[in-house]
C-alpha positions in Angstrom: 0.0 0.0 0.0 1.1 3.2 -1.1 1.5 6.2 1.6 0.4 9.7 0.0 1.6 13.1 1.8 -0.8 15.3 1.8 0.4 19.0 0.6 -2.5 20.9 2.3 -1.1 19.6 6.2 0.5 22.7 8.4 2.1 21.5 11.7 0.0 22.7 14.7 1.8 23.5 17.7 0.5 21.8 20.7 -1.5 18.7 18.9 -0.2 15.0 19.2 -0.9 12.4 16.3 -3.2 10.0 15.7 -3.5 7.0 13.4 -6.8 6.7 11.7 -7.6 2.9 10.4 -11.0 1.1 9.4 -13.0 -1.2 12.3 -13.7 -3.4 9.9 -10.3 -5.2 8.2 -7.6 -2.4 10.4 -6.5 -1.4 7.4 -4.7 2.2 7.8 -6.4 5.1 6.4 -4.5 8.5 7.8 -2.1 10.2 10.5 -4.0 13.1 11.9 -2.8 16.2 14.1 -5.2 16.2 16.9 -5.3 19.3 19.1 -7.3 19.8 22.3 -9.3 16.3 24.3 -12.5 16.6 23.1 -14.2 14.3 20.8 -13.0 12.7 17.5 -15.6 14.0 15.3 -14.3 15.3 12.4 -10.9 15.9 10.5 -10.0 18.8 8.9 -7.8 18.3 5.2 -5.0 21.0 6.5 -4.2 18.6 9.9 -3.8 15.4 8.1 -0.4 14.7 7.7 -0.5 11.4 5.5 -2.4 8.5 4.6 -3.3 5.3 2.1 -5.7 8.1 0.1 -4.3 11.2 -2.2 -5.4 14.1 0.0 -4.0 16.6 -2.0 -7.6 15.5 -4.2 -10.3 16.8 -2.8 -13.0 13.4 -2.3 -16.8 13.9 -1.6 -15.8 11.1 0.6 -13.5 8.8 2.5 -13.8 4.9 2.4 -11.9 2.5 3.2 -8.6 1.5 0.6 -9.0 -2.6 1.8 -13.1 -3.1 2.0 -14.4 -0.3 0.6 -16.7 0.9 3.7 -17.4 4.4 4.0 -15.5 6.2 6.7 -16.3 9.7 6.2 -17.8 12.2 4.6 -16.5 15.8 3.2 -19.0 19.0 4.1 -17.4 22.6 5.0 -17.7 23.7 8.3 -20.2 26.6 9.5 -18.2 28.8 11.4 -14.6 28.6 10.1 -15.5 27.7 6.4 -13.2 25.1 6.2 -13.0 21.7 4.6 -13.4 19.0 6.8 -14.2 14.8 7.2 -17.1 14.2 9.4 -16.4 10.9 10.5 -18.9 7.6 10.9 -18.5 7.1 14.5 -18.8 3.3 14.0 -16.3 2.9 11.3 -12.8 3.7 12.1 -10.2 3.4 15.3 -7.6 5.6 16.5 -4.5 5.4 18.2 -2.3 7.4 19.8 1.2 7.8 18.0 4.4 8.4 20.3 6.5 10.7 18.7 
């Protein structure tokens, strides 16, 4: 499997990394820059760092490189008008990444 680097990412000071993979076969999907302890909700295209999909593309929608499930989908958020994943809350795990 092919690892893309997504051109859009920015380092964010003060976030720690998580890897993103499906709940269904663990296949790996992204490495995302998480900042703050709240919820995993959504994922916004500038934090993610890499993954198995071409991020620099933008896709209505995320699913999964191994089985094909649907993991997220794109929509722009109301207040910051940014691009960003909402995530199915049933369809993916994360994992802290020690740096």
């Amino acid at each position: 499997m092919k690892i893309h680097e997504n051109p859009n990412c920015k380092k964010i000071k003060g976030s720690h990394i998580l890897e993103v993979s499906c709940a269904y076969c663990k296949c790996f999907i992204a490495r995302y820059q998480k900042v703050g302890t709240s919820n995993f909700v959504k994922m916004y295209n500038d934090r993610i760092i890499s993954g198995s999909i071409d991020f620099s593309l933008f896709h209505g929608a995320i699913f999964c490189p191994g089985c094909g499930e649907r993991i997220a989908t794109r929509y722009v958020t109301k207040i910051d008008k940014k691009e960003a994943y909402r995530l199915v809350p049933s369809a993916f795990h994360k994992k802290k990444v020690l740096v």
